[in-house]
C-alpha positions as CSV (number, residue, x, y, z in Angstrom):
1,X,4.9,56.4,14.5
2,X,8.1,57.9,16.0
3,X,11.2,55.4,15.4
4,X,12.0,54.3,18.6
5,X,15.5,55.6,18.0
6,X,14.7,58.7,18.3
7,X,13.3,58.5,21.6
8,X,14.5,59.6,25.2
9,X,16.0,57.3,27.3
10,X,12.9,57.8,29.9
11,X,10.2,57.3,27.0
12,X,12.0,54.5,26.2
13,X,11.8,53.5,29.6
14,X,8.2,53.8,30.4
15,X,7.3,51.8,27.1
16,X,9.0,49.3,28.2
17,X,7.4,49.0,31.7
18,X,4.2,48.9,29.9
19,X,5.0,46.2,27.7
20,X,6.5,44.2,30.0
21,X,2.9,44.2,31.6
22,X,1.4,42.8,28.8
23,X,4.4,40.4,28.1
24,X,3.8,39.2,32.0
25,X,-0.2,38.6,31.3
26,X,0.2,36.5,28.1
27,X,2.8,34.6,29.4
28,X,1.0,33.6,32.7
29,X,-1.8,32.2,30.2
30,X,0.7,29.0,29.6
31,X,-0.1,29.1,26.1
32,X,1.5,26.4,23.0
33,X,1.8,28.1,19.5
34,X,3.8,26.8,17.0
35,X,5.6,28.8,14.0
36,X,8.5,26.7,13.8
37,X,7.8,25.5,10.5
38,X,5.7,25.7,7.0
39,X,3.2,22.9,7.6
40,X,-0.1,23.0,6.2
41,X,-3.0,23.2,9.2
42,X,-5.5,20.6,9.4
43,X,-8.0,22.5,7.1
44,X,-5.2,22.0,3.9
45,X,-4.9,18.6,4.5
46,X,-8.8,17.9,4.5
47,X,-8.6,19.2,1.3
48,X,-7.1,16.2,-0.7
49,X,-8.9,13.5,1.3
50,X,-11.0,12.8,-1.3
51,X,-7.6,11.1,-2.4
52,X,-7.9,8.4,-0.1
53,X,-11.2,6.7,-2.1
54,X,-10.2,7.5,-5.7
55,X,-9.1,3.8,-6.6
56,X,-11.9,1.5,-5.7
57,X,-11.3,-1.8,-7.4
58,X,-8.4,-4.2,-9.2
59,X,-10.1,-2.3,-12.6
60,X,-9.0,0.7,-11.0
61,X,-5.0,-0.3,-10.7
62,X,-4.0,-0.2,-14.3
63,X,-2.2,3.0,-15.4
64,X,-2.9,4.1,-19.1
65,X,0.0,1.8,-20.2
66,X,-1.3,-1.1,-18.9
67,X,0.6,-1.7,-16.1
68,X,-0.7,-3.1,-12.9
69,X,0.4,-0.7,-10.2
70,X,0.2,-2.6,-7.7
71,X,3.5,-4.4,-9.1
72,X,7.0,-3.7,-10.3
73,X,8.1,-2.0,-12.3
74,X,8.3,1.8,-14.5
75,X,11.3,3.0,-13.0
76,X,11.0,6.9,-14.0
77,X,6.9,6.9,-13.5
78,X,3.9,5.5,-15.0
79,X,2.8,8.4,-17.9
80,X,0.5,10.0,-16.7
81,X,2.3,11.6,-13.5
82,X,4.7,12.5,-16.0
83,X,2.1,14.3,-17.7
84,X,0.7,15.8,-14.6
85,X,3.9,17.0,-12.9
86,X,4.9,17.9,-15.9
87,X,2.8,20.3,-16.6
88,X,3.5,21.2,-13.0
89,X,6.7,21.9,-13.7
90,X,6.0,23.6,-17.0
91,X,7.9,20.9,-18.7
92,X,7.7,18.5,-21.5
93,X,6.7,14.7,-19.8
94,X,9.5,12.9,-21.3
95,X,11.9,15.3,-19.4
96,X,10.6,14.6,-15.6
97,X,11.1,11.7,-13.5
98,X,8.9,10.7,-10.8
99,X,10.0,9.4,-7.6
100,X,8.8,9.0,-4.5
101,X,7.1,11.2,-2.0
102,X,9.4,14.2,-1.2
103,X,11.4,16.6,-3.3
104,X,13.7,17.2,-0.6
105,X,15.3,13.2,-0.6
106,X,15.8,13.8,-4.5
107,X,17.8,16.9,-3.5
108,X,20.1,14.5,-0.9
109,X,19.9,11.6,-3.2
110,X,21.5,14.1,-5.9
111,X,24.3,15.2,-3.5
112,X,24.8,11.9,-2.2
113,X,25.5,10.2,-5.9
114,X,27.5,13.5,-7.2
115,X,29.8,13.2,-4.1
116,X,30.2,9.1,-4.6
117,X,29.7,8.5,-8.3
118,X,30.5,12.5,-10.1
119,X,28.2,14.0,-12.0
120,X,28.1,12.7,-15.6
121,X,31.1,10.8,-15.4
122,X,33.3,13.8,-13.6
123,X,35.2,13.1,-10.5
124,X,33.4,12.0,-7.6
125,X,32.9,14.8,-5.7
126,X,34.7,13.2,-2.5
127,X,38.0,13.0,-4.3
128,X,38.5,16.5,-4.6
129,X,40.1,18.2,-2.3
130,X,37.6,20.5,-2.3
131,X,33.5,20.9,-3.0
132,X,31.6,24.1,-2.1
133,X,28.3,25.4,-2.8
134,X,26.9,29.0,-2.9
135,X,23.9,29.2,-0.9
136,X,21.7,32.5,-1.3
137,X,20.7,34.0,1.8
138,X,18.7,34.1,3.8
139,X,17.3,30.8,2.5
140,X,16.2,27.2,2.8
141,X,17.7,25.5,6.1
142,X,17.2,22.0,4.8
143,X,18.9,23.3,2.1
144,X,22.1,23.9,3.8
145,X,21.6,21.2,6.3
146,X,22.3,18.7,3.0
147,X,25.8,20.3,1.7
148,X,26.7,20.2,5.5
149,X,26.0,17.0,6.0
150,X,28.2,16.0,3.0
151,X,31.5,18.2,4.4
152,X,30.5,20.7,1.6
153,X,31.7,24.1,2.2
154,X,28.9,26.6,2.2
155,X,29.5,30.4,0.2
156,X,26.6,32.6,1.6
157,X,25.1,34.9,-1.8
158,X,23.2,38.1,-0.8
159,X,19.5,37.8,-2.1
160,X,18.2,40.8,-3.6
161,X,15.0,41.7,-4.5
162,X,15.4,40.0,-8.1
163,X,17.0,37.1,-6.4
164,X,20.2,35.9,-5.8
165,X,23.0,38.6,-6.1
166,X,23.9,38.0,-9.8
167,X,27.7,39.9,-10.4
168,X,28.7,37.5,-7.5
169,X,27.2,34.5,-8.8
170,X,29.0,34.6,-11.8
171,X,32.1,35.7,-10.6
172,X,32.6,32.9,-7.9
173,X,31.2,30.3,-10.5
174,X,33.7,31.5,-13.5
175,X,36.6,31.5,-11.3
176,X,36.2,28.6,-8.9
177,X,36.1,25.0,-10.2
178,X,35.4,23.5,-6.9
179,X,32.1,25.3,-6.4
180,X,30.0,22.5,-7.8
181,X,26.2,24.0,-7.4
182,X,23.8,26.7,-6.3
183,X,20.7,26.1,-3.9
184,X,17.3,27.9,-5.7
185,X,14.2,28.5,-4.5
186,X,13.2,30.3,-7.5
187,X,9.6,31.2,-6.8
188,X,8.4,32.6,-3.3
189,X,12.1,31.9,-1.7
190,X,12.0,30.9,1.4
191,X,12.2,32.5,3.9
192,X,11.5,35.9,1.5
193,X,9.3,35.2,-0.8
194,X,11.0,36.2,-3.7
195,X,10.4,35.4,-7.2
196,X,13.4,35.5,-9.6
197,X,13.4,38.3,-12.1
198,X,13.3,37.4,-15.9
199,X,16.5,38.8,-15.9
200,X,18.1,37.1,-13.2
201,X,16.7,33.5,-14.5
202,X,17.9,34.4,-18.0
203,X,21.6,35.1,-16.4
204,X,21.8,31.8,-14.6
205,X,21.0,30.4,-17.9
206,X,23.9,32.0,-19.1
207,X,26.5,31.0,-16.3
208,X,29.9,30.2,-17.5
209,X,31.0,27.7,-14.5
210,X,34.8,27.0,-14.3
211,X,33.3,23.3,-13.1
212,X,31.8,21.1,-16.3
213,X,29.6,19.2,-13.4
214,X,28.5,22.4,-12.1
215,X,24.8,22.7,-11.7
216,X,21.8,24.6,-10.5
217,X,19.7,22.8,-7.5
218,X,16.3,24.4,-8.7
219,X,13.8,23.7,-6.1
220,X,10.4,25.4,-7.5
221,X,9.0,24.1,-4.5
222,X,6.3,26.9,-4.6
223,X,5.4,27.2,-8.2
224,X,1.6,27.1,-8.1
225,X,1.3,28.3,-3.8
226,X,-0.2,31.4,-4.8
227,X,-2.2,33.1,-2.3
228,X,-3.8,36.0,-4.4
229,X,-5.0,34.6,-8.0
230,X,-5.1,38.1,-9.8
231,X,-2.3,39.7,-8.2
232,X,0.6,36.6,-8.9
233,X,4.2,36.8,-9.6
234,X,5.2,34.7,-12.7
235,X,8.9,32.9,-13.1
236,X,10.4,32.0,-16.5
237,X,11.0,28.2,-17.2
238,X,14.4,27.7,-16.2
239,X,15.1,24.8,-18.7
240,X,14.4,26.1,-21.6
241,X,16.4,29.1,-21.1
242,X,19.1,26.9,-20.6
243,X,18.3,25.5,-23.9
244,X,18.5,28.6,-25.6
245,X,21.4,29.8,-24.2
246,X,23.5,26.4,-25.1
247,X,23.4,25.2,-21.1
248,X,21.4,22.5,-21.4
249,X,22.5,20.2,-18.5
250,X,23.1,23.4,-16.0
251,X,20.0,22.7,-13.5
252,X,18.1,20.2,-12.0
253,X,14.5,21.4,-11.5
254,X,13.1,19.7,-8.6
255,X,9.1,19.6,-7.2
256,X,6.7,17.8,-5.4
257,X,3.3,17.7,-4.1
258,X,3.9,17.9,-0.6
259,X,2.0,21.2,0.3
260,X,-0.4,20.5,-2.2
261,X,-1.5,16.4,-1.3
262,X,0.3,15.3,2.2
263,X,3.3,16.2,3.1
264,X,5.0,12.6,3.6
265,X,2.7,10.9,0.9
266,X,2.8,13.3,-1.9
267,X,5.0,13.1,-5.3
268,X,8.3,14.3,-6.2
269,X,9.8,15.1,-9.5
270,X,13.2,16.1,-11.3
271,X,12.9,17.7,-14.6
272,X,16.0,18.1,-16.6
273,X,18.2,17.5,-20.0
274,X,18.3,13.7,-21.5
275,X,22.1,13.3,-20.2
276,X,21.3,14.6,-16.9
277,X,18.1,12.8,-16.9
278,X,20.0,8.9,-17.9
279,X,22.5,9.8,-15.6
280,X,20.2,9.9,-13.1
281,X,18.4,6.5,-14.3
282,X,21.9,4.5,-14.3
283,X,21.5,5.1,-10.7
284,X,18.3,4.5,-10.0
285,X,18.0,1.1,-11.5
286,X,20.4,-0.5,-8.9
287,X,18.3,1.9,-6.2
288,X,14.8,0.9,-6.6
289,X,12.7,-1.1,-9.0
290,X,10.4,1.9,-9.1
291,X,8.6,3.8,-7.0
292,X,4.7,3.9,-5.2
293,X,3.2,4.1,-8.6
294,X,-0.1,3.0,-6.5
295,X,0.3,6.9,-5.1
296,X,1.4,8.3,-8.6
297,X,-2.4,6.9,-9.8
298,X,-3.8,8.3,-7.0
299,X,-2.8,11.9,-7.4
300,X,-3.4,11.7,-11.3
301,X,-7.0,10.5,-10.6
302,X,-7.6,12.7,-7.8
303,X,-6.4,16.3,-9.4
304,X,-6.6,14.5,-13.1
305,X,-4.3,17.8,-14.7
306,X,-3.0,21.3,-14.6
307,X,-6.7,22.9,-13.8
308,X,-7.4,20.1,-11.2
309,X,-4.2,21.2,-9.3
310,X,-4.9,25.2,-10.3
311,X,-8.6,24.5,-8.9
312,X,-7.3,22.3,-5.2
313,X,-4.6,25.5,-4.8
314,X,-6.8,28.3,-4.7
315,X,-8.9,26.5,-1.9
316,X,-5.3,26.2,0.0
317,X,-4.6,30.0,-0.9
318,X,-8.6,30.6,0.4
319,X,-7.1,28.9,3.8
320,X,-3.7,30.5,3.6
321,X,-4.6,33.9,2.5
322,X,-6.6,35.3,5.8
323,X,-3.1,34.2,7.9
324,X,-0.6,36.1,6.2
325,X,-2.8,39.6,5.8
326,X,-3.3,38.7,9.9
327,X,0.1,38.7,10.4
328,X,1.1,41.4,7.8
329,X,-1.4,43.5,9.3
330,X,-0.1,43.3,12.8
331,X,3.5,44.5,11.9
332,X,2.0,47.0,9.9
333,X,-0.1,48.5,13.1
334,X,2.4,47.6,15.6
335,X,6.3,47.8,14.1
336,X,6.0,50.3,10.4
337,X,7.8,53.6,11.2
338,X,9.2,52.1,14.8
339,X,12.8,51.4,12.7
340,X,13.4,48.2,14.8
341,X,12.0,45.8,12.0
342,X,11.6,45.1,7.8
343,X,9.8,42.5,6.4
344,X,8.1,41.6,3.0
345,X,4.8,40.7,2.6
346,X,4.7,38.2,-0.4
347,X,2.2,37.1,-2.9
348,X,2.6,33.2,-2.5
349,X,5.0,30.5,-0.6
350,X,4.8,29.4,2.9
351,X,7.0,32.3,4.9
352,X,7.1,35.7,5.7
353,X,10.6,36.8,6.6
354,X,11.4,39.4,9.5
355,X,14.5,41.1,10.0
356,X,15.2,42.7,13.3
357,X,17.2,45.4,14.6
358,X,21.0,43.7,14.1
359,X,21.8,41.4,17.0
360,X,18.4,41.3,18.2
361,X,17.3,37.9,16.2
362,X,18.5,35.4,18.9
363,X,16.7,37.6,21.7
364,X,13.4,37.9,19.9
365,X,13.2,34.1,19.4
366,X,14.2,33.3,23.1
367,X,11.2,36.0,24.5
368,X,8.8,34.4,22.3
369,X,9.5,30.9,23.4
370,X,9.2,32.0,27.4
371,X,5.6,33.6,26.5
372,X,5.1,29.9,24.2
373,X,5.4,30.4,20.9
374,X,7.9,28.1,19.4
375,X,9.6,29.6,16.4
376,X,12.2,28.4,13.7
377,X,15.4,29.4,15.5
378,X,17.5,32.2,14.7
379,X,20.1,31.5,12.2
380,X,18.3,28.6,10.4
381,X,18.0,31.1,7.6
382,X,22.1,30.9,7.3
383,X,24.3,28.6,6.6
384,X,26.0,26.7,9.3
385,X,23.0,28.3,11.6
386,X,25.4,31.6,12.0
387,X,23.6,34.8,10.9
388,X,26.5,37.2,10.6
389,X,23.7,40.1,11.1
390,X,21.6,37.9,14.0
391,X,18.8,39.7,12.6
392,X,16.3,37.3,10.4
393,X,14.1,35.9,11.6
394,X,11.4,33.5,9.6
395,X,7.6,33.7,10.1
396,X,5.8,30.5,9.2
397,X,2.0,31.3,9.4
398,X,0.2,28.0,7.9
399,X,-0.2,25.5,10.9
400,X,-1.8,28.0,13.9
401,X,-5.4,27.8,13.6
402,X,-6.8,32.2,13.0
403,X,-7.2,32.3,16.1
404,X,-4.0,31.1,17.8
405,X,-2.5,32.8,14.8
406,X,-4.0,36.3,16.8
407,X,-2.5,35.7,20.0
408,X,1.0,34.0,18.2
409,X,1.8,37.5,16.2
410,X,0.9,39.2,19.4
411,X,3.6,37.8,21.3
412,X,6.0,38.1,18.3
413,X,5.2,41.7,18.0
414,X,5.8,42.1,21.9
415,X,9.0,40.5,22.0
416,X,10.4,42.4,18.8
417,X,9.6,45.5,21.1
418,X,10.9,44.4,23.8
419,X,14.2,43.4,22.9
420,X,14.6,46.6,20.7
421,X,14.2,49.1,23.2
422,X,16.9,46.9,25.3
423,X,18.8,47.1,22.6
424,X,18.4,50.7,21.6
425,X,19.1,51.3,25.9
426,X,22.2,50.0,25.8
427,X,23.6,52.9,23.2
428,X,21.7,55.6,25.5
């Protein structure tokens, strides 16, 4: 395929009055697609149903301590979720604590209690005159939306394609006290879908911070989402790194079940040291008298251990799988060679992320949304929403059914053309 770049002004031209043919036809159809976000589709959720009838009877209620769940009580989670997200997490079940149904409120909780309480007895973070984080990017928008919602001042780190851009990591963190953490999403980033090199783990390990209640926000929010079960990528256990290398209270691992039970009613976890781990219990005990251990007992009976889980996610990767190669295959016919997109196809997560022609990522978004198909917005990738480059752009294939997938990358692919050749116009 010639790059569009390279094409006349009158080629250029007549492309684009054929295009906007076909951009006029799908968008008199009145059509409703959604890509704005990484939900599972109906057929995911179906999948852990069988959750909903797994404790029949008072008999059932008792966890393997004993404990009634219906009741108070077990503050950091009965043992056998321990044991469960433990393995999960690819950590030892004395250093996890269970909460309640979403990763993401751990992550805020976290913030919240650093920025009124410190972090290990250190200065609450909102007496300094200054907190920042570094935020690698593109990334997480909920991510960023927490730090900003604190007053937090947000550093963007270039991802590469071992992760986070490590010479600036340590530089900022060894000569900054008042960065106080880094947002992670160690395995199949999102947007990306990334996986950290052994290397780059290994060197986070090994970070020197300037701030002693510096740590690493570790979200392996995708660790088992695999969509291809021979062809994987595999991530190094964070914690135990920092063991070796004499960090032991530098990150806070963080997962849940969300994508993998019901988003909403699932189960969330922290794994790290013993001090970071009590430091989190003194607050807990004046936050909740535990959490919905009645849900904790329904996961562990429903998936039972690490091959019950292994077993439920290749049935979501048999659901998940067909979307992204769709997608993937339609850039690859439509955009590879035209120079007015990049993207990487990934081997697990929730995303595909798509960067356009710079100063084209607002545009795309906007054409798609007249033709209906609602996408995440342009610049949620960013900190602060502002995408210096306005050029990613995150696909989120899970929720469309195949078929409205079809049409949805379609339109996408149309208004990437589109606004190209506008684009490239203007410089003709």
């Amino acid at each position: 395929m010639v790059p569009y770049g390279e094409l006349s002004r009158e080629q250029l031209l007549r492309m684009k009055e054929e295009l906007e043919k076909q951009y006029e036809d799908v968008k008199g159809k009145g059509l409703k697609l959604d890509m704005s976000r990484g939900k599972p589709a109906a057929a995911q959720l179906d999948l852990a149903m069988g959750m909903m009838d797994v404790l029949n009877s008072s008999a059932d209620l008792k966890c393997e301590a004993g404990i009634d769940c219906r009741n108070y009580g077990v503050l950091d989670g009965i043992p056998e979720a321990k044991r469960l997200l433990g393995a999960m997490s690819e950590v030892d079940p004395d250093s996890i604590i269970i909460y309640g149904n979403s990763s993401l409120n751990v992550m805020f909780d976290t913030v919240a209690r650093s920025m009124t309480h410190g972090v290990c007895g250190s200065t609450p973070w909102c007496k300094l005159d200054n907190v920042k984080f570094l935020c690698p990017v593109p990334g997480y928008d909920r991510h960023f939306a927490v730090t900003e919602y604190f007053g937090i001042e947000m550093i963007n780190v270039p991802m590469l394609s071992t992760g986070p851009d490590m010479d600036l990591v340590e530089k900022l963190v060894s000569e900054d006290a008042s960065i106080k953490g880094i947002w992670c999403v160690p395995k199949y980033s999102n947007p990306q879908g990334i996986t950290y090199s052994d290397e780059t783990v290994r060197r986070f390990a090994r970070l020197k911070p300037a701030a002693k209640d510096f740590r690493i926000y570790w979200d392996n929010a995708y660790s088992i989402h695999h969509l291809y079960e021979d062809d994987q990528d595999f991530l190094i256990e964070i914690l135990g790194e920092c063991a070796k290398a004499g960090n032991p209270d530098l990150v806070y691992k963080f997962t849940s079940t969300s994508k993998v039970s019901f988003p909403g009613s699932g189960i969330a976890a922290v794994a790290a040291s013993p001090a970071n781990l009590e430091d989190f219990k003194r607050h807990m005990q004046f936050q909740t008298i535990g959490h919905d251990k009645l849900n904790e007992l329904r996961h562990v009976r429903f998936f039972k251990d690490l091959d019950g889980l292994t077993a439920h996610m290749k049935k979501h990767a048999d659901i998940m799988r067909p979307k992204f190669e769709a997608v993937i295959n339609v850039l690859e016919k439509e955009l590879q060679g035209t120079g007015i997109g990049s993207w990487i196809a990934p081997k697990g997560g929730y995303f595909i992320s798509f960067d356009a022609m710079e100063g084209c990522a607002k545009a795309i978004v906007a054409k798609a949304k007249e033709a209906g198909l609602v996408m995440t917005g342009a610049g949620a990738t960013f900190p602060y929403g502002k995408d210096p480059k306005d050029s990613n752009i995150r696909i989120a294939p899970s929720y469309p059914t195949p078929e409205e997938l079809a049409v949805a990358a379609d339109i996408f692919v149309l208004s990437v053309k589109l606004v190209s050749i506008d684009k490239i116009l203007e410089s003709k």
